[in-house]
N, C-alpha and C positions, 0 to 999 in steps of 0.2 A: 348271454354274451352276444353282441352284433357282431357282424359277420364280416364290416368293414370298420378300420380301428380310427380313432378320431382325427388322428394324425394326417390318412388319407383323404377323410372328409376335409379337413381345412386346405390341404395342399390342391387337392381339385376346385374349393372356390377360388383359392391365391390363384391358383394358373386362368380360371375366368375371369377373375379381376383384371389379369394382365392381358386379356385379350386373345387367350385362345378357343378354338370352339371347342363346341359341348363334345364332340364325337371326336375329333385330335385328346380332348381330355380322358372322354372316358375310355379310349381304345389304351393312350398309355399307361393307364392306372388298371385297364381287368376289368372295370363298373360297368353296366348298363348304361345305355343315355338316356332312359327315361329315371334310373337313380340322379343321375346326377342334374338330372334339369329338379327332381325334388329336392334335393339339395341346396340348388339355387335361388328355387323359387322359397324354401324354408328361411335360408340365407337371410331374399330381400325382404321375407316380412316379419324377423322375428331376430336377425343377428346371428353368429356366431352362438350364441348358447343354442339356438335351435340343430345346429352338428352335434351337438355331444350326445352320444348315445349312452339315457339313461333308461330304468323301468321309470313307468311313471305309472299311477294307480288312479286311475281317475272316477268320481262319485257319480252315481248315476242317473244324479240332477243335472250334471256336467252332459254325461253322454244324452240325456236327450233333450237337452238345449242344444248341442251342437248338431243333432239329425235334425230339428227346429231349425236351425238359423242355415243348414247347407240347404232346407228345402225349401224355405223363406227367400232367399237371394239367388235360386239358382242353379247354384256354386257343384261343379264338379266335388267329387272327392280329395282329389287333390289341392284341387282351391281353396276346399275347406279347409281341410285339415291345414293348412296353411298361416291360414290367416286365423284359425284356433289354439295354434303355437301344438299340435297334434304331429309325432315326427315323423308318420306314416299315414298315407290314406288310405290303405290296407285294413289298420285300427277302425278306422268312423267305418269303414265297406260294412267290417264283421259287425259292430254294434244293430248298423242297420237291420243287418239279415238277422240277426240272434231279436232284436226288436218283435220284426216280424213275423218270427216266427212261434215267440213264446209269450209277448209282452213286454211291460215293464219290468216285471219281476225277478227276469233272468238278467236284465242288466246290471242288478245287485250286486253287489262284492260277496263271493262266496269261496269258501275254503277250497284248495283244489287239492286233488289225490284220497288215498286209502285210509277210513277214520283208523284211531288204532286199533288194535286188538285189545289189550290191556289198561283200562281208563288210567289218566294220571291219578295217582296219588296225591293228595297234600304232606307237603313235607312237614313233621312236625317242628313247631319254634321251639329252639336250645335258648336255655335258658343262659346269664353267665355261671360259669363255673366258677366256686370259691378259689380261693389257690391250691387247697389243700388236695382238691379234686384234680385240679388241672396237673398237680403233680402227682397225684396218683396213675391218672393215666397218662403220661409223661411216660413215667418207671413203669408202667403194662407194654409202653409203645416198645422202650427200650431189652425190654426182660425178650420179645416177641425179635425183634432184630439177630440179637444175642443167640437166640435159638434155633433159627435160620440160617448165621453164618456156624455155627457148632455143626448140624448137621451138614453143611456145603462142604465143610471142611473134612468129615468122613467121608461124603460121597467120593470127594476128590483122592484122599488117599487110598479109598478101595479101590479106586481107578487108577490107580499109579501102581499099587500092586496087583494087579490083573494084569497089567504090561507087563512087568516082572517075571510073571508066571510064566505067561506065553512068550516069552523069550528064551 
């Protein structure tokens, strides 16, 4: 979940648009001024979709063309990730440092957290059931109901006279 809701992000470019500053903006909204100058600058180069905060899952041919192209031009991190339609320049920072640090290979998409304990199972494929069957356990399902409400219905009258008693 982001931490500022979409709603704020578009209401801070409407109030830039309309001419007020970055720092009048972000003191009335709670934001940083350097969120909301990324915001703007996301703004001008990419639109309104570049606000909406989604996951995005990016390939890792992606990520190191864009450590490529921000060290090709230049380009601060925030530049980059800009004008890469990247919603954070936070994102390209870590790629770089995880780069550097491991290779290629860590930029991979890799499952995160605890494997299981207990591998899955294949579930076995059911086959259809004739009718015959389907109504056999139909009347199992029901026989099973029937004998759940039988005994609820003991339970409940032994509990009704137990009240009885201790009264």
């Amino acid at each position: 979940m982001t931490k500022y809701s979409n709603e704020i992000r578009m209401d801070v470019i409407l109030e830039l648009e309309l001419g007020t500053t970055i720092y009048g903006t972000a003191r009335k909204h709670g934001v940083s001024e350097r969120m909301v100058r990324r915001w703007r600058e996301n703004y001008c180069k990419s639109g309104m979709q570049s606000l909406v905060g989604e996951y995005h899952e990016y390939p890792a041919e992606f990520k190191i063309y864009a450590l490529e192209y921000r060290k090709a031009h230049g380009l601060s991190y925030p530049q980059a990730a800009a004008q890469l339609g990247i919603l954070h320049d936070s994102t390209l920072y870590g790629w770089e440092k995880t780069y550097l640090k491991y290779g290629v290979e860590a930029l991979q998409h890799t499952k995160k957290g605890r494997p299981p304990k207990v591998p899955k199972q294949p579930t076995p494929s059911k086959k259809p059931l004739s009718q015959e069957e389907q109504l056999k356990e139909r009347i199992q399902q029901l026989e099973m109901e029937n004998a759940y409400l039988k005994k609820l219905n003991t339970l409940v009258a032994e509990r009704e006279e137990s009240k009885k008693k201790t009264k």
